[in-house]
C-alpha positions in Angstrom: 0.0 0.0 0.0 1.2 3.5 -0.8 1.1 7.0 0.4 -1.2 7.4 -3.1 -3.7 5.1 -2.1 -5.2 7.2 0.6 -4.4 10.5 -0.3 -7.9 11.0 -0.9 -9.4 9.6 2.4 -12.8 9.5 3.4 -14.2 13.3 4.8 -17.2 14.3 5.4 -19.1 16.9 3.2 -16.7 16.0 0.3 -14.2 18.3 1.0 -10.9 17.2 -0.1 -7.8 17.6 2.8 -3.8 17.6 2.8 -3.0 14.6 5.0 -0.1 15.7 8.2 3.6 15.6 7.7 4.0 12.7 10.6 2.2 9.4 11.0 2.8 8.3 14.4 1.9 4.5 14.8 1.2 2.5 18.0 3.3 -0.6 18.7 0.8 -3.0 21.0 -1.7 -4.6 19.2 -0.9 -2.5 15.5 2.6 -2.8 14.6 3.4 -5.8 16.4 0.7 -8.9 16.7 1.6 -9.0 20.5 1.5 -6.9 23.5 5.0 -6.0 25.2 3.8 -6.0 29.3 3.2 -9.5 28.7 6.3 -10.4 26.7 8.5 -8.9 28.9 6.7 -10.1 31.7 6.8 -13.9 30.2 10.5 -13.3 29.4 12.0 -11.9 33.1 9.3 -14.7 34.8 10.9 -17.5 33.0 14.4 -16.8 34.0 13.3 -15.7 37.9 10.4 -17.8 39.2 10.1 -14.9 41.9 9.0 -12.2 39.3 5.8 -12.2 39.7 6.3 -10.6 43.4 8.3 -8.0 42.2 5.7 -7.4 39.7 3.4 -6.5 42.2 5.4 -4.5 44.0 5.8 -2.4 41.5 2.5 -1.8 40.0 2.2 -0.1 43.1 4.4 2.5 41.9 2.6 2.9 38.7 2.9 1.3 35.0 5.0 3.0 33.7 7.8 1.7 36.5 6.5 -2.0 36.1 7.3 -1.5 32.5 10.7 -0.3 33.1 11.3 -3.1 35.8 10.1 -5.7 33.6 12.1 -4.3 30.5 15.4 -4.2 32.2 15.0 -7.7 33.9 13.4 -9.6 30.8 15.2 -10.7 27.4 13.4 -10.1 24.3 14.5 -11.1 21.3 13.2 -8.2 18.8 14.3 -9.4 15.8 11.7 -12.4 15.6 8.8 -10.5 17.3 5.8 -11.3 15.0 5.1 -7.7 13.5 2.3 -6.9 11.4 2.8 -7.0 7.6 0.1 -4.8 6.6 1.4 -2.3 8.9 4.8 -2.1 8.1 3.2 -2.1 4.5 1.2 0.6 5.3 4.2 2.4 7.0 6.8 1.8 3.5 3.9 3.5 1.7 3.6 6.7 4.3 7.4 7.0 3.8 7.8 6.5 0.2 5.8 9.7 -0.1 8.2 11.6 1.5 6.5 11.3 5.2 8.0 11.0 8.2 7.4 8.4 10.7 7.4 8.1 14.2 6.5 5.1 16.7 4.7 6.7 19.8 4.3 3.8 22.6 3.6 2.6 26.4 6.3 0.3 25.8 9.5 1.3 27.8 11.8 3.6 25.7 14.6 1.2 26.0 12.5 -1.7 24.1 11.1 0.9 21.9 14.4 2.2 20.4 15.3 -1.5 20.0 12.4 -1.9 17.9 13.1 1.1 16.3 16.7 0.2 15.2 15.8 -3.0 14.4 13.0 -2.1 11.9 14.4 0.9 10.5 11.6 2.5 9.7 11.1 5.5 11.8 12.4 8.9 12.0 11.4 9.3 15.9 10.9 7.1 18.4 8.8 7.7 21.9 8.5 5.4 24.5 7.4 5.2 28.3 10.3 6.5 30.2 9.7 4.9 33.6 7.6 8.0 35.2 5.1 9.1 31.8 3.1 6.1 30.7 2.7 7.0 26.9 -0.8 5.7 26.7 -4.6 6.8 26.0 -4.3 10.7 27.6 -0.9 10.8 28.4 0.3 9.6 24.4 -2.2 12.6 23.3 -1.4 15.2 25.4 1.9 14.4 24.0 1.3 14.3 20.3 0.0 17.6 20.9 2.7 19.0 21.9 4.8 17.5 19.7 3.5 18.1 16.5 0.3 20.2 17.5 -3.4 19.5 17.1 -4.6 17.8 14.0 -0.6 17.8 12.6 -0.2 14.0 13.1 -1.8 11.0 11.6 -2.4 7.9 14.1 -2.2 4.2 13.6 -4.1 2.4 16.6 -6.3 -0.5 17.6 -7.8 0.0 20.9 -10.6 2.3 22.4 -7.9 3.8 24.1 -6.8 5.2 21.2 -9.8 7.6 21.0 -8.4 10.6 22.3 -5.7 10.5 20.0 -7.7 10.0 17.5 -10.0 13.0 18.2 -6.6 15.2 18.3 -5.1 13.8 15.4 -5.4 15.3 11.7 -5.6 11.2 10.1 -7.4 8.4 12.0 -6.3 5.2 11.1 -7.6 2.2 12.8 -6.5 -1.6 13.1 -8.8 -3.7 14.9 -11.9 -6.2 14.1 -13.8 -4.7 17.3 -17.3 -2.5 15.8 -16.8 -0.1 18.7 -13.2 0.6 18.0 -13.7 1.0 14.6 -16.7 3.4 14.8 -14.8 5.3 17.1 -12.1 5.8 14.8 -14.2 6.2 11.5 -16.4 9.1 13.4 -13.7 11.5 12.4 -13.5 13.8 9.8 -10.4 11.7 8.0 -10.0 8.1 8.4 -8.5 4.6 6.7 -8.9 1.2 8.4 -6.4 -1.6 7.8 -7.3 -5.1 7.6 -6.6 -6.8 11.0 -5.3 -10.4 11.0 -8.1 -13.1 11.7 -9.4 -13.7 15.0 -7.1 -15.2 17.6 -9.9 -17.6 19.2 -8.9 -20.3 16.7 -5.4 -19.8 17.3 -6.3 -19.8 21.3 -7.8 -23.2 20.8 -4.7 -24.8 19.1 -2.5 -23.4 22.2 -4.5 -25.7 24.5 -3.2 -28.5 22.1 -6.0 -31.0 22.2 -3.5 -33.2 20.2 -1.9 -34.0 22.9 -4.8 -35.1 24.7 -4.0 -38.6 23.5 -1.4 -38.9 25.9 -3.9 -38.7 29.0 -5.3 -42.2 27.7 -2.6 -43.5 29.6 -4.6 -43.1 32.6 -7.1 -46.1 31.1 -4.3 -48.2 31.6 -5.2 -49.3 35.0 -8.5 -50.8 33.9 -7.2 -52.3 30.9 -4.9 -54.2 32.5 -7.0 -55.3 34.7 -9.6 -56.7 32.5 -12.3 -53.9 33.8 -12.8 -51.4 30.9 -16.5 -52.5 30.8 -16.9 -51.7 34.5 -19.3 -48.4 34.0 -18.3 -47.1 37.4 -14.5 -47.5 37.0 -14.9 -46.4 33.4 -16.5 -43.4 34.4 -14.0 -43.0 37.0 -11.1 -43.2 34.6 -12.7 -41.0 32.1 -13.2 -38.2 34.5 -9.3 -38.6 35.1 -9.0 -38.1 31.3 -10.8 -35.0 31.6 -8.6 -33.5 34.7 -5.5 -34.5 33.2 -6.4 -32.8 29.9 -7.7 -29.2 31.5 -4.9 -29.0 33.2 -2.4 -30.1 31.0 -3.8 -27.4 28.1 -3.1 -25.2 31.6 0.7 -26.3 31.5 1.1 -26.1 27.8 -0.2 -22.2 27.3 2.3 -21.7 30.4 5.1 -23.5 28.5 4.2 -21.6 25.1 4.2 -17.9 27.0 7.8 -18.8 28.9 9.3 -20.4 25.3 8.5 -17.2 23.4 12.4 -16.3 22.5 12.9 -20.2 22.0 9.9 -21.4 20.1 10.9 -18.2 17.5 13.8 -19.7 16.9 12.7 -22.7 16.1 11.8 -24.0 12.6 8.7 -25.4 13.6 7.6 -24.1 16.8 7.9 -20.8 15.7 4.2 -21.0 14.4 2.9 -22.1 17.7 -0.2 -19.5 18.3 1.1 -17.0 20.9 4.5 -17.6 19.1 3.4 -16.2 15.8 1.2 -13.7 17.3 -2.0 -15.9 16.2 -3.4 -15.8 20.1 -3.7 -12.6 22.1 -0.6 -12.9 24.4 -2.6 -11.4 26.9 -5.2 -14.5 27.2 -2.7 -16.5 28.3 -3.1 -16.4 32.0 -6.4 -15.6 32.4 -7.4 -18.9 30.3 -4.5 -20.6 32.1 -6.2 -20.0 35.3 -9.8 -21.0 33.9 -8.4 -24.1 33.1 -6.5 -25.1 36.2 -10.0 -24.3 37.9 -11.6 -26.6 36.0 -9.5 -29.4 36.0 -8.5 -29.7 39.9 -12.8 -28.9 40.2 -13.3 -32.9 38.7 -11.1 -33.9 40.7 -13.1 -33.6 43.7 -15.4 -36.3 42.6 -12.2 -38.5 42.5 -11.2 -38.1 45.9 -8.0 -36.8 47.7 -5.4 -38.9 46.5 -5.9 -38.0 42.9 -6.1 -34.3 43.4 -2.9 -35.1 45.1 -1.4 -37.0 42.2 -2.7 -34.7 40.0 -1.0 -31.8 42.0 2.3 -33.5 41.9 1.7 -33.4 38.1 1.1 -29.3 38.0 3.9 -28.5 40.2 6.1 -30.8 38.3 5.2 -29.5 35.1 5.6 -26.3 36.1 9.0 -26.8 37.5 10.1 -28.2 34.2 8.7 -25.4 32.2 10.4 -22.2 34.9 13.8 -24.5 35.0 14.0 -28.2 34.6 13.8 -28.5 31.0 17.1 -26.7 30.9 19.2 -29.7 32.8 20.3 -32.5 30.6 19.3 -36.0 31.5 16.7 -34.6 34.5 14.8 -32.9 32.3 14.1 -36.6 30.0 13.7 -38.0 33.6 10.9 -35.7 34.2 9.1 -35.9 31.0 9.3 -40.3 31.6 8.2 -39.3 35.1 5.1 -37.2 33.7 3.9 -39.7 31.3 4.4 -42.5 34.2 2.2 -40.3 36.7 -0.5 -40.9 33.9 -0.6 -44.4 34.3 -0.2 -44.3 38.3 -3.1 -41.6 38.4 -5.1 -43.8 36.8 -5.1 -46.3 39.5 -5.3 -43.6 42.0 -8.8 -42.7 40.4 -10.4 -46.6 39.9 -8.7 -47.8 43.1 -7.1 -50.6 40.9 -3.4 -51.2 41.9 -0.8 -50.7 39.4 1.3 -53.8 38.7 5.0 -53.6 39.1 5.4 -54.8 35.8 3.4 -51.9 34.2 5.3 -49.6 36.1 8.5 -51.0 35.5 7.8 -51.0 31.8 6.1 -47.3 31.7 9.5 -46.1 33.0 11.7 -47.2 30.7 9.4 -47.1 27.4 8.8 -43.1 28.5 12.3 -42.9 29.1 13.1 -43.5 25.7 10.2 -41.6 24.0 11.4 -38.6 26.2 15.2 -39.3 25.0 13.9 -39.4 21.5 12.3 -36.2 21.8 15.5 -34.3 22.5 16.9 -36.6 20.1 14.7 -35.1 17.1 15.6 -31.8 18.4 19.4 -32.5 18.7 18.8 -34.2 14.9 17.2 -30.1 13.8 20.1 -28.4 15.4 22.9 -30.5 13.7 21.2 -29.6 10.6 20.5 -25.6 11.0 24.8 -25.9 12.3 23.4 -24.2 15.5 25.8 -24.7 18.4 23.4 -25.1 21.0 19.6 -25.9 21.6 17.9 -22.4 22.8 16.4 -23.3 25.8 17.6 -26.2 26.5 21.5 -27.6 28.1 22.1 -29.8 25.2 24.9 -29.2 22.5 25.0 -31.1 19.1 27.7 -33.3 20.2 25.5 -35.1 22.7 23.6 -36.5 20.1 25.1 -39.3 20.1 24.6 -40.0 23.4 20.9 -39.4 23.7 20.4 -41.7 20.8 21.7 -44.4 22.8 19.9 -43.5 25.8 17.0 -44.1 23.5 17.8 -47.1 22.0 19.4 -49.0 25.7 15.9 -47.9 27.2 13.5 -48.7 24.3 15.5 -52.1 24.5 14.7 -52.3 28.4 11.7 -51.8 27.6 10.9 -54.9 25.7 13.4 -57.1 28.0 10.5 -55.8 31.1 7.5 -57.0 28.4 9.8 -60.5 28.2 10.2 -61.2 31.7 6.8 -60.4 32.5 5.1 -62.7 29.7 7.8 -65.7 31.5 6.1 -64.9 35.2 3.4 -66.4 37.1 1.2 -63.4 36.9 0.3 -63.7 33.2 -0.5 -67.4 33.6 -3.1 -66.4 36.1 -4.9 -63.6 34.4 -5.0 -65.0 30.8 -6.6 -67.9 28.7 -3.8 -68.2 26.5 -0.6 -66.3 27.1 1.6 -68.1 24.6 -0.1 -65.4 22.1 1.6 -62.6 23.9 4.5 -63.4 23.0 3.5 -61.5 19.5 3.5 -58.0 21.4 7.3 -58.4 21.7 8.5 -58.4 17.8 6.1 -55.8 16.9 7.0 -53.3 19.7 10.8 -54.0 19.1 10.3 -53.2 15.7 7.9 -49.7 16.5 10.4 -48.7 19.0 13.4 -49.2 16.9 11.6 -47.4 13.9 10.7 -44.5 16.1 14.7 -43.8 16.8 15.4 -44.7 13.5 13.2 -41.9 12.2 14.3 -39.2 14.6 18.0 -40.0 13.3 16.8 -39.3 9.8 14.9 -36.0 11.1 11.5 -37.6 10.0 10.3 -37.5 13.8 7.8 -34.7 15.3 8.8 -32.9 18.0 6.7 -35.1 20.7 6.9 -39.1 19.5 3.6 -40.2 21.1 1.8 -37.1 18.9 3.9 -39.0 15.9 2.5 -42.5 16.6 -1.1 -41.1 16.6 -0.4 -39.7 13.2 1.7 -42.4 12.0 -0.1 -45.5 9.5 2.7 -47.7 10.6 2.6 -47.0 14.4 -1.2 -47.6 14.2 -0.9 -51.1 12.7 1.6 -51.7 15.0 -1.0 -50.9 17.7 -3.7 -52.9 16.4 -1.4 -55.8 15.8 -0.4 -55.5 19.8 -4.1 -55.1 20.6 -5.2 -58.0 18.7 -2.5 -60.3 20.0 -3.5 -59.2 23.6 -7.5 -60.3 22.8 -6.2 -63.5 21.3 -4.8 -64.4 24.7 -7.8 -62.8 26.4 -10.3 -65.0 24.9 -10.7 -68.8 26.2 
């Protein structure tokens, strides 16, 4: 878009009208598909787990210092920020006309001018300076005095954006909400830009129902013992599903908002909604919150000891997200751990005991799906020649090494389904255990197939998400099922 294309804008009565000298454009919302609070925010809280107290303090002492505290203590990176294309479009055009350009926001000056220099489109740049917070009022008064009344156009999104519109000599409005808009259209010169679509869609991918499939561990309990037509422990066992999933969408939007910086630089996860500026940022924690409400609320029809177990999964989850992830080897103990606390909360929830053997085999088989998860991701930074993971403690050399750590566990794994299928215990709960003995091949060859592909690149970034994708790794399933029924039946 060009300068030329809105020369003539809309006016009322007809009358034609010299747009200003200056277009002054907002950064929240307009310019950039984010909001900065909340990025900075995200970014100091996921390097000090205490920030959100300081936080507190300081809104005390006004916005504009909780912007400055949070700007000095957090660690964007503004060269991956997801900006708005139509904007900076819109911007190119204002400029190639021979205007000038300045960004005006309640972000703290220091992130401002990093912006600024980083974009290099703008001939002035204003930010909040720690006592002035250059928003609604306070960012008109100051236009005003800057450039005088009606000597600036204005790029916004928000109704507070309306006294600068009022003030300004060009209203230009970003935003899909009928009230802003009308606001912003009611004066005398106007032009709306085409807003992105709605970020609900992109709010509903961040809860990654996808990844609901792992929760199913939690029917394990009455599978294995023989019970998943019991309607009671079924129900039981489904309402287990439910919590797990409410509050794992929790942990995932939590993990998304503290991986900002990371998940940009990554290939892939660079797309993720609040990533790619596809779900408000500032959703995040209110949904968060919904969510964790929801979940722990089932649990009270469970009983104690789940919403126990199911605490233990929170915190845990949490601590890996704020700092675990970051220590090698702990950090694929805890994600084995989490998917084993699945299988152990569904016991918890139908009262059934979990079976050594089923333990003993969820640890090491999670082991080595967790180890093949940082082995795909090892696998993408060999490729890009990046020196290290962002975000995580491993370097490209220990690639090696984490592929073996996946292959010796997988292999454990099918030694614990071995043992188990020689014991008394099988003999006593099926007709005809001999066909068991089928599970073993076809799992050995799934779990060698699933480390063969990460070491080709083919793998996804979670392995269990792959194998509910994958044709293969569902035949293999069914295969495994049908062998388990064919020693079920008499």
């Amino acid at each position: 878009m060009t300068l030329a294309a809105i020369a003539i804008p809309l006016v009322k009565g007809g009358s034609s009208r010299t747009l200003p000298l200056v277009l002054a454009v907002d950064l929240d919302g307009t310019l950039l598909r984010s909001n900065m609070l909340h990025e900075t925010f995200w970014s100091a809280f996921a390097h000090d787990w205490r920030l959100p107290f300081a936080a507190a303090a300081h809104l005390g002492k006004g916005k504009a210092q909780l912007k400055a505290m949070l700007a000095q203590r957090s660690n964007v990176d503004v060269t991956v920020l997801p900006y708005d294309d139509e904007v900076i479009g819109y911007i190119r055009g204002w400029r190639a006309q021979g205007g000038k350009v300045a960004l005006v926001t309640a972000t703290d000056q220091r992130l401002a001018d990093r912006i600024g220099a980083h974009l290099g489109l703008f001939d002035e740049v204003f930010g909040s300076d720690g006592v002035r917070n250059l928003k609604g009022p306070n960012k008109a008064a100051f236009l005003v005095e800057r450039y005088g009344q009606g000597n600036y156009a204005y790029v916004g999104d928000t109704h507070a954006d309306d006294a600068v519109w009022r003030n300004s000599g060009h209203a230009v409005v970003k935003s899909r909400s009928g009230r802003v808009r009308a606001r912003a259209e009611a004066h005398k010169s106007f032009h709306a830009i085409q807003p992105p679509a709605g970020s609900a869609k992109g709010l509903l991918k961040a809860l990654r129902p996808h990844q609901w499939a792992k929760n199913v561990l939690v029917f394990l309990a009455i599978a294995g013992a023989h019970k998943l037509l019991d309607p009671d422990l079924l129900l039981r066992a489904l309402g287990a599903f439910v919590a797990f999933s409410l509050v794992a969408s929790s942990v995932y939007l939590v993990n998304d908002l503290l991986d900002l910086s990371a998940d940009r630089a990554h290939a892939r996860k660079r797309k993720r909604p609040f990533a790619s500026g596809a779900a408000a940022i500032e959703l995040g924690l209110p949904v968060t919150v919904l969510l964790l409400v929801a979940g722990f609320a089932i649990t009270a029809l469970l009983g104690p000891l789940f919403l126990l177990t199911l605490a233990i999964y929170f915190i845990t989850t949490t601590a890996y997200s704020l700092s675990l992830k970051r220590y090698p080897i702990i950090d694929i103990c805890v994600l084995a751990g989490l998917y084993t606390i699945r299988v152990v909360a569904g016991g918890v929830a139908t009262g059934l005991p979990i079976s050594v053997w089923l333990a003993a085999f969820s640890l090491f088989i999670f082991f080595s799906l967790a180890a093949v998860k940082r082995q795909a991701e090892l696998v993408d930074a060999v490729k890009a020649g990046k020196l290290q993971i962002v975000g995580r403690g491993y370097h490209p050399d220990d690639l090696e090494l984490v592929s073996q750590m996946a292959t010796a566990s997988g292999l454990v794994s099918v030694l614990v389904i071995t043992l188990y299928l020689s014991s008394d215990a099988v003999t006593e709960i099926y007709a005809r255990p001999e066909a068991l003995w089928g599970v073993t091949p076809v799992l050995l060859f799934w779990i060698s197939r699933v480390i063969f592909k990460a070491h080709r690149g083919e793998m996804h970034d979670d392995p269990i998400v792959f194998a509910a994708k994958d044709k293969v790794s569902m035949i293999c399933g069914v295969l495994m099922f049908g062998f388990v029924m064919a020693a079920t039946i008499p």
